[in-house]
C-alpha positions in Angstrom: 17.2 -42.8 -25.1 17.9 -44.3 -21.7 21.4 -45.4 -21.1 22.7 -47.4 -17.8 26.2 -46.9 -18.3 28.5 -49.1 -15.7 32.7 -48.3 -15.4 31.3 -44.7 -16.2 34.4 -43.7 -14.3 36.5 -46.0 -16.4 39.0 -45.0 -19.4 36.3 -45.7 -21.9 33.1 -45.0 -20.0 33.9 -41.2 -19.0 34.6 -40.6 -23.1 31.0 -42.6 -24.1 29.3 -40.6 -21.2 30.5 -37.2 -22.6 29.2 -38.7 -26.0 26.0 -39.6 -24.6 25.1 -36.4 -22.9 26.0 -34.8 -25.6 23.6 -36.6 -27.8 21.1 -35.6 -25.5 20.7 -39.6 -24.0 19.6 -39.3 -20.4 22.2 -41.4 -18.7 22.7 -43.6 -15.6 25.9 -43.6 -14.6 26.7 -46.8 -12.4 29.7 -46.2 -10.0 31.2 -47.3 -7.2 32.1 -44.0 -5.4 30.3 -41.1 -7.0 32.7 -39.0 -5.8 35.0 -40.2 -8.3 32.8 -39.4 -11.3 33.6 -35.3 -12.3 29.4 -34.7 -12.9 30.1 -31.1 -12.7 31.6 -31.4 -15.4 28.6 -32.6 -17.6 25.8 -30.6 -16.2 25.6 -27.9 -18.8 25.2 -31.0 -21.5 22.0 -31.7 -23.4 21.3 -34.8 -21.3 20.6 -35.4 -18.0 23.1 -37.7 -15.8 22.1 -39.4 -12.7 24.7 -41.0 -10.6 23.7 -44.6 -9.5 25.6 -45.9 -6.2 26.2 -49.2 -6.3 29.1 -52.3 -6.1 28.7 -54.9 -9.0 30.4 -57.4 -6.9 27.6 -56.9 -4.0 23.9 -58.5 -5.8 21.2 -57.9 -5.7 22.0 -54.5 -7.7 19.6 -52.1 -8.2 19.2 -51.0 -11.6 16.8 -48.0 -12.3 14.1 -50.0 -14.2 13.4 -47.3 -17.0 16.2 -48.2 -19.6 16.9 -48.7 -23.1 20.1 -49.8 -23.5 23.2 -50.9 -21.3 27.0 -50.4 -21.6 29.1 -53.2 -20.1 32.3 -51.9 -19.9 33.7 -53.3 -16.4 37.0 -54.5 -16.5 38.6 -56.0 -13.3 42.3 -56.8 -15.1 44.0 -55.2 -12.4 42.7 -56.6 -9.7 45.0 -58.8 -8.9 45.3 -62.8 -9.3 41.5 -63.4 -8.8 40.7 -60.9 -11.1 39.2 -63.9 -13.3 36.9 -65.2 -10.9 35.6 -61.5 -10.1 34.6 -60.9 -13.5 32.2 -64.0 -13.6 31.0 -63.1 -10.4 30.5 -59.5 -11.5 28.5 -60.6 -15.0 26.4 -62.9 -13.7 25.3 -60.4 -11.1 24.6 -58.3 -14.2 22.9 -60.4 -16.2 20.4 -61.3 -13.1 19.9 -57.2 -12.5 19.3 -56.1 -16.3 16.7 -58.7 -16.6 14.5 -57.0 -14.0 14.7 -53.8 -16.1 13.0 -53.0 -19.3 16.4 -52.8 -21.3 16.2 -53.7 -25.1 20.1 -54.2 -25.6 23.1 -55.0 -23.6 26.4 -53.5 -25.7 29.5 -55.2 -24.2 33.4 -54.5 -25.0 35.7 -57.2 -25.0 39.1 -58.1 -26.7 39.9 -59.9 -30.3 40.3 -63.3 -30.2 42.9 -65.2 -31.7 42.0 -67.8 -34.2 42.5 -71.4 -32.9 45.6 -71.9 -29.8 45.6 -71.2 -26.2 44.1 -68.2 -24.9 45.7 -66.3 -22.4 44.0 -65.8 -19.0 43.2 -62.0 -19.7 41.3 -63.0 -23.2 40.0 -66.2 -21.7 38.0 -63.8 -18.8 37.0 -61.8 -21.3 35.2 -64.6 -23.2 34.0 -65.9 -20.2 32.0 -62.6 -19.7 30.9 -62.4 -23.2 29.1 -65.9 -22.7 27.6 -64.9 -19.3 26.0 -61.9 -20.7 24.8 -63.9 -23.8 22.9 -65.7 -21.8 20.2 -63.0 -20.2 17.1 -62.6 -21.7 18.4 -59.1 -22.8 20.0 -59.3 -26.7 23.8 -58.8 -26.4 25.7 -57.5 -28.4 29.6 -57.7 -28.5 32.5 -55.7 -29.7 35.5 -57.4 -29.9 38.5 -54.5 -30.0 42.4 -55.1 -30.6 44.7 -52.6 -28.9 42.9 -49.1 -28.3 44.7 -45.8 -29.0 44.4 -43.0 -27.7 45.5 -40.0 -25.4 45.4 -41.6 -21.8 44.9 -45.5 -23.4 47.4 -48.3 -21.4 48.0 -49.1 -24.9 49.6 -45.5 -26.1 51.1 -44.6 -22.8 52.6 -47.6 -22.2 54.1 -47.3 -26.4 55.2 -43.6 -25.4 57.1 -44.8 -22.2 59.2 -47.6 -24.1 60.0 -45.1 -26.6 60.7 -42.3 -25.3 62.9 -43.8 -22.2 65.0 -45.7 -24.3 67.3 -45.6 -27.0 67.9 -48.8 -27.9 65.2 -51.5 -27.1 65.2 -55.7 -26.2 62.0 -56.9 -27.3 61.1 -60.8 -27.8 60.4 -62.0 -31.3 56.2 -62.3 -29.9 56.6 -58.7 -30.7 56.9 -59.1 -35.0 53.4 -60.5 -34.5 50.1 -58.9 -36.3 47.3 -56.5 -34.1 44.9 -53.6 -35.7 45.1 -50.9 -33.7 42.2 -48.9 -33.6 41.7 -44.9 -32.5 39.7 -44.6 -29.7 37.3 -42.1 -31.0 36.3 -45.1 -34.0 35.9 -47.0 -30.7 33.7 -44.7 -29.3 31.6 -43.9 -32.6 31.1 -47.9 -32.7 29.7 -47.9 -28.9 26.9 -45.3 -30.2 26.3 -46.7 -33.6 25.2 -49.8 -33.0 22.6 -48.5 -30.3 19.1 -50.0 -30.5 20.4 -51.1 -34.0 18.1 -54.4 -34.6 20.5 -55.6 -36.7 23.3 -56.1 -34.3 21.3 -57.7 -31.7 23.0 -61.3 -30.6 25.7 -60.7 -32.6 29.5 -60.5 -32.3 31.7 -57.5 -34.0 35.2 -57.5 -34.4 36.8 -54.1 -34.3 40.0 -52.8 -35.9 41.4 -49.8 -37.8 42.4 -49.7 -41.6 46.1 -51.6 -40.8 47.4 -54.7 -39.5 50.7 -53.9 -38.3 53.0 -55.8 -35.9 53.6 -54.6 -32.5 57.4 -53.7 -33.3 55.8 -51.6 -36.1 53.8 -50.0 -33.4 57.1 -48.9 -31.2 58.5 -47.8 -35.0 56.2 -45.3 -35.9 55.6 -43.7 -33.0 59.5 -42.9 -32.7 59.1 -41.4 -36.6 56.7 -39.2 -35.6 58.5 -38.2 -32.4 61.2 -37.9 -34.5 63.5 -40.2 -32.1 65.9 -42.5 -33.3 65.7 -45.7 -31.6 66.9 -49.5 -32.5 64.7 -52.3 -31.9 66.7 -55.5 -31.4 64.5 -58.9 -31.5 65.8 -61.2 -28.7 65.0 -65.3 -28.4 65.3 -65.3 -24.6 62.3 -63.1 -22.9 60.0 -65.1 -21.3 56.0 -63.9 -20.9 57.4 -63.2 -17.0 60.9 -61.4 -18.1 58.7 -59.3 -20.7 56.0 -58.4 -17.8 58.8 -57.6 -15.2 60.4 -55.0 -18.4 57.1 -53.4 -18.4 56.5 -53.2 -15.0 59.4 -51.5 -14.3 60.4 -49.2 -17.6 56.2 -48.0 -17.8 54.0 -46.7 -15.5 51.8 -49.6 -15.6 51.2 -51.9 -12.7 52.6 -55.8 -13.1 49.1 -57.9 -13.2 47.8 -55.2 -16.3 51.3 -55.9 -17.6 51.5 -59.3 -17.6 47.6 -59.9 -19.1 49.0 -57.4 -22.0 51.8 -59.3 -22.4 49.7 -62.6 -21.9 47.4 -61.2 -25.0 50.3 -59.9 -27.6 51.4 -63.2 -27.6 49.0 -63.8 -30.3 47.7 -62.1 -33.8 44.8 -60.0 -32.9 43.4 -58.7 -36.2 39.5 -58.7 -37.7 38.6 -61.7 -39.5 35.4 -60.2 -40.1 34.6 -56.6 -41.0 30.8 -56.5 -40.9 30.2 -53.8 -38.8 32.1 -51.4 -41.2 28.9 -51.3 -43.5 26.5 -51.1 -40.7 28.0 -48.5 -38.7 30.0 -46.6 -41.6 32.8 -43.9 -40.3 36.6 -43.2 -41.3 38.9 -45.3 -39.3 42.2 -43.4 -38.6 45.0 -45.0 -38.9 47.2 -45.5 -35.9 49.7 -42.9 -37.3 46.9 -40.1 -37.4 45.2 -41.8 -33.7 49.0 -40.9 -32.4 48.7 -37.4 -33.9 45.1 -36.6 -32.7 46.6 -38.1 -29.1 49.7 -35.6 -28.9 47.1 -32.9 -29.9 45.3 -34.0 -26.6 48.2 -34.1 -24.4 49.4 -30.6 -25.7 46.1 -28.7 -25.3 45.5 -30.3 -21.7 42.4 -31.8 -22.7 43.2 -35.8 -22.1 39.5 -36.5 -21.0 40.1 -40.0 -19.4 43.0 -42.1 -18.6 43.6 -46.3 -18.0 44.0 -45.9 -14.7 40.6 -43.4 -13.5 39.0 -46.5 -12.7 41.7 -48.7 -11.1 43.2 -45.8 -8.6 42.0 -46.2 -4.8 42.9 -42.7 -3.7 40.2 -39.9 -3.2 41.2 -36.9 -4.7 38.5 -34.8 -6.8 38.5 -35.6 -10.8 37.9 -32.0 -10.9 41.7 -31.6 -9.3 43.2 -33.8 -11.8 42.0 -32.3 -14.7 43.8 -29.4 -13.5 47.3 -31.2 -13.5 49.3 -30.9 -16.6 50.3 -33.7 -18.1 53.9 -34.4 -18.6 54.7 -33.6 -23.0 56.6 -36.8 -23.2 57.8 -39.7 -20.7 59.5 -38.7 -17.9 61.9 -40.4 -14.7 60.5 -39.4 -10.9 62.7 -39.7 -8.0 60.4 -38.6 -4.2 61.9 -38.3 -1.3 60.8 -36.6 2.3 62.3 -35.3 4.7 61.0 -33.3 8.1 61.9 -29.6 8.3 63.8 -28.4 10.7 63.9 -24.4 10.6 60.3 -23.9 9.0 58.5 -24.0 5.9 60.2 -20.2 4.7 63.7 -21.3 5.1 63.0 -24.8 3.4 62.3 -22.6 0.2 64.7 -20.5 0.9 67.2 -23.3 0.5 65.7 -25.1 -2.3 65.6 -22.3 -4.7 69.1 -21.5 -4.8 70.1 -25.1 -5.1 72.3 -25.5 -8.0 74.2 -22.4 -10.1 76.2 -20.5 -8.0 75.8 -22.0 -5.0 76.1 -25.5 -6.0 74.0 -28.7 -4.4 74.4 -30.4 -1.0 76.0 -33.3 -1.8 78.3 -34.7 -5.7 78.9 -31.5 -6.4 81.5 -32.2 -9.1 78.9 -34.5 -10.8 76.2 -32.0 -10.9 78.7 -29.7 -13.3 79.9 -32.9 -15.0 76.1 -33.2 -16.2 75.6 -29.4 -16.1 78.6 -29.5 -19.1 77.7 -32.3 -20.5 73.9 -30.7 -21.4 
């Protein structure tokens, strides 16, 4: 099979290319800066990969012609206010592309929706999409997903930062409402099962693990398996901006991916229809055991994506990440620079025999206050 894979550098693309090539699919891998996309990694895989060049935003695109099938996964949520009208722009110049190709199947990823009430601008995009793609000659098929989880999701990291920073938590009574988590390998084996799969063509799936649980729940169990005590206090008074702002600033996340998850939890996102269960049979984990299997990850140094691979500007080889251990649990960073003065020797010098016996530059006395209290 012949795959064009687009946001192959993304959280979800660089786990369903692995997949793929090891399947032995040949796979075009549609990015914007190849240099971004770790293919050395892949080479000694069954399939072949082949890096196609190319901005989604910039028609007309040019789409190898010799495909099968084709993975939507582009997401522009952090891209700002306009992210909205840079996802229409960026399906319909997909739609218009994949029709010149000899593609069977478009598979596309979106987000549950909630049943009736207002949708929030991240969920509304994401429908927007789902009805520009329907609309090519090329059979779609959709995936709708509720919060993913996984080693390196925004989803789990952003659970493990709240929990593990802080003791005792605020959270706005939006938070006692219903989502069904889902592990992203189940994800994953979903994206390849329903592959030239006649039955799923023009259809819509909804996604979900074996729970429903609330999003409180969520920040519970995490802190049981942790083994963390922490107290969850419901508050009337958070608004969707207060709630973004908290995230923004306890989590690593960046404010407009904060705000369109907060924008999203404000409603019950769980499968009102479990079709693709019997079509594309596997066990669903639940989100205790996707927790466990994501620790597992994080320990062995083998996170093989995270949410932000495709959102990050800078330059710096994938090959150099991987390399870069990731931190056990959630951490506090405080960076400052300063020029040297005597050279780069006697700047270590002086920084490694900070602290002990010789004490540190400036609050000593609060330095042993926290040195006694540990």
């Amino acid at each position: 099979m012949k795959v064009l894979l687009t946001g192959a550098n993304g959280y979800i693309g660089l786990r369903l290319l692995a997949e793929l090539l090891a399947a032995g699919h040949d796979v075009f891998a549609a990015v914007r800066d190849p240099r971004r996309l770790p293919v050395a990694e892949f080479e000694k895989m069954p399939g072949r990969i082949q890096t196609v060049e190319l901005d989604l935003l910039e028609g007309p695109l040019p789409f190898p012609k010799d495909v099968d099938v084709a993975y939507y996964l582009v997401h522009s949520m952090g891209s700002g206010r306009d992210f909205a009208k840079r996802e229409e722009d960026v399906a319909r110049n997909f739609a218009a592309a994949i029709e010149r190709t000899d593609c069977r199947q478009v598979i596309f990823l979106g987000g549950l929706l909630p049943e009736g009430g207002r949708l929030s601008p991240h969920l509304r995009s994401r429908q927007r999409v789902e009805e520009l793609l329907s609309r090519s000659a090329v059979p779609l098929t959709t995936l709708r997903a509720s919060i993913i989880v996984g080693s390196g999701s925004a989803s789990f990291e952003i659970i493990r930062d709240l929990v593990e920073k802080l003791p005792v938590m605020l959270t706005p009574r939006w938070t006692r409402n219903l989502c069904q988590p889902i592990a992203i390998r189940n994800v994953i084996g979903y994206l390849l099962g329903v592959a030239l799969m006649p039955q799923t063509f023009g259809r819509v799936f909804e996604i979900g693990g074996p729970e429903r649980l609330s999003y409180e729940t969520l920040l519970r169990q995490y802190a049981r398996i942790r083994g963390l005590q922490r107290t969850i206090i419901s508050v009337p008074f958070l608004s969707l901006r207060l709630s973004s702002l908290w995230l923004f600033f306890v989590t690593n996340t960046s404010f407009p991916i904060a705000r369109a998850l907060v924008d999203s939890m404000t409603h019950e996102t769980v499968c009102r229809d479990n079709a693709l269960t019997k079509l594309v049979p596997q066990v669903l984990l639940t989100y205790s055991e996707a927790i466990e299997k994501a620790f597992a990850r994080i320990a062995q140094n083998r996170v093989p994506s995270s949410w932000f691979d495709a959102l990050a500007s800078g330059r710096l080889s994938p090959q150099l990440w991987r390399s870069i251990h990731v931190p056990e649990h959630g951490v506090l960073r405080d960076q400052r620079k300063q020029p040297l003065r005597r050279g780069r020797e006697a700047a270590l010098d002086a920084i490694w025999i900070l602290g002990g016996q010789s004490g540190w530059p400036s609050m000593n006395w609060a330095w042993r206050l926290r040195g006694a209290l540990d």
